[in-house]
N, C-alpha and C positions, 0 to 999 in steps of 0.2 A: 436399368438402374434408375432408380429416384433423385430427385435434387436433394433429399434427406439421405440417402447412401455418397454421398460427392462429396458431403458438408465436412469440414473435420469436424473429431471430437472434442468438445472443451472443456474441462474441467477448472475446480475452484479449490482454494484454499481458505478453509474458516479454522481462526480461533477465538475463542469463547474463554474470558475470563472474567472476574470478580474482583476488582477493585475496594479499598475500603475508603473512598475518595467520594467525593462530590461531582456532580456531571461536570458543573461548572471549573474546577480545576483540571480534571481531566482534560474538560475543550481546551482550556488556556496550554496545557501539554501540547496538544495536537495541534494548534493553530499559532504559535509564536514561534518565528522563525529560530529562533537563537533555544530554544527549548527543544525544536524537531533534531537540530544538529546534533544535543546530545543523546539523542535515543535511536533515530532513523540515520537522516544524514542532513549536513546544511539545506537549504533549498534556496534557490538564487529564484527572487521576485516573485517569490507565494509572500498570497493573501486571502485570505480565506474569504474570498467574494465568488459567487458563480461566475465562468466564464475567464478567467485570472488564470494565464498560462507560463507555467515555472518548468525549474529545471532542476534534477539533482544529478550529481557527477560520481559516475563509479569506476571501475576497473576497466579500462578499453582492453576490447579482444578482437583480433583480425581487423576486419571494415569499419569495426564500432569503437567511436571515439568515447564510449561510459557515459552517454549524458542521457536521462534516463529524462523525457518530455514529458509535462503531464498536464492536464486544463481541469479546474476544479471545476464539478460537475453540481453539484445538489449541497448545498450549504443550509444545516438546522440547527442554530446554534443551541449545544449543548443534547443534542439528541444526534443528529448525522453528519459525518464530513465525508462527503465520496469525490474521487478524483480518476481522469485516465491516467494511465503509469503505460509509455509504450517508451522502446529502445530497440536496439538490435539493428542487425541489417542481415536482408536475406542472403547475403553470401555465405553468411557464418553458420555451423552447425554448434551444438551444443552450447557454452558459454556467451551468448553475446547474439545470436540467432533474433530475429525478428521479434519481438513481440508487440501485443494491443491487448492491453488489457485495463483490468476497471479495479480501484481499490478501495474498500467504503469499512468506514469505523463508525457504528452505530453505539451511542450511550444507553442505558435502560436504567432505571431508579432501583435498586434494592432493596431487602432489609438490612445488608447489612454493607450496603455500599451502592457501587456502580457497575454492572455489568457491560464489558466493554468487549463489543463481537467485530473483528476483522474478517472481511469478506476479501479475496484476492481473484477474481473472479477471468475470465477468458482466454486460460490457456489453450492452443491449440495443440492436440496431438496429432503427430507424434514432433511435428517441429518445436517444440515448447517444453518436451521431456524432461530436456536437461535442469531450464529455470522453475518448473513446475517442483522436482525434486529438493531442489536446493532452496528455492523461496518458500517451500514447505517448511524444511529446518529454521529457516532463516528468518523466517516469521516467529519460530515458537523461541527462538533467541532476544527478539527485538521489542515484542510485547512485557518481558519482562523491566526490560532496561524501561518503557514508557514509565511502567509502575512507579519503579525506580526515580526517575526523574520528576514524577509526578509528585511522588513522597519528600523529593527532598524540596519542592517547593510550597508545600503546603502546611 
């Protein structure tokens, strides 16, 4: 066997929407703390600088206390915000199980708005199955609610 046969599988979660918003309000969505809380979740000590490592708090399961660690990675403002997004702990299978993974929201200019692409990027299979399936849905729940928040501040 190969070090490419050893390697797990990784797969990614992208959604792709259209906004009728401005990059610029959109960014202000994604990067004000008190804005991410009502569409994601709080985020305790983001700022949208490279390098700026935050925290958001979710459901503890087995070993894992929900604090889902993240270090902002590539900041373009009003074009890309990517961040690590890891949690889990490897004792746990299914809910709460290890992950590393990468999460990047790319703006793109429109005609009739702002195209707004969600990358969820470095699940490993099959340890990852679980949050792979469920931050699949959970994704195409959360990009609405952005919208949403975005609309009512603009």
């Amino acid at each position: 066997m190969n070090d490419l046969a050893l390697k797990p599988s990784t797969q990614q979660i992208v959604v792709d929407e259209i906004f009728p918003h401005d990059a610029a309000t959109i960014w202000r969505t994604l990067t004000d703390g008190a804005l991410m809380a009502r569409w994601l979740m709080e985020p305790k000590g983001f700022a949208a600088v490279e390098g700026t490592h935050f925290t958001f708090q979710t459901t503890p399961a087995g070993a894992w206390d929900g604090t889902i660690h993240c270090q902002v990675l590539e900041v373009r403002p009003n074009e890309r915000l990517t961040y690590a997004w890891k949690g889990g702990d490897d004792g746990n299978v299914g809910y709460g199980s290890r992950l590393d993974t990468v999460l990047s929201f790319s703006l793109e200019k429109t005609e009739t708005g702002t195209r707004v692409r969600l990358v969820h990027s470095g699940f490993e299979l099959p340890r990852n199955d679980f949050a792979l399936k469920n931050m699949s849905e959970g994704w195409k729940i959360v990009l609405p609610r952005l919208r949403e928040t975005t609309s009512a501040i603009h």
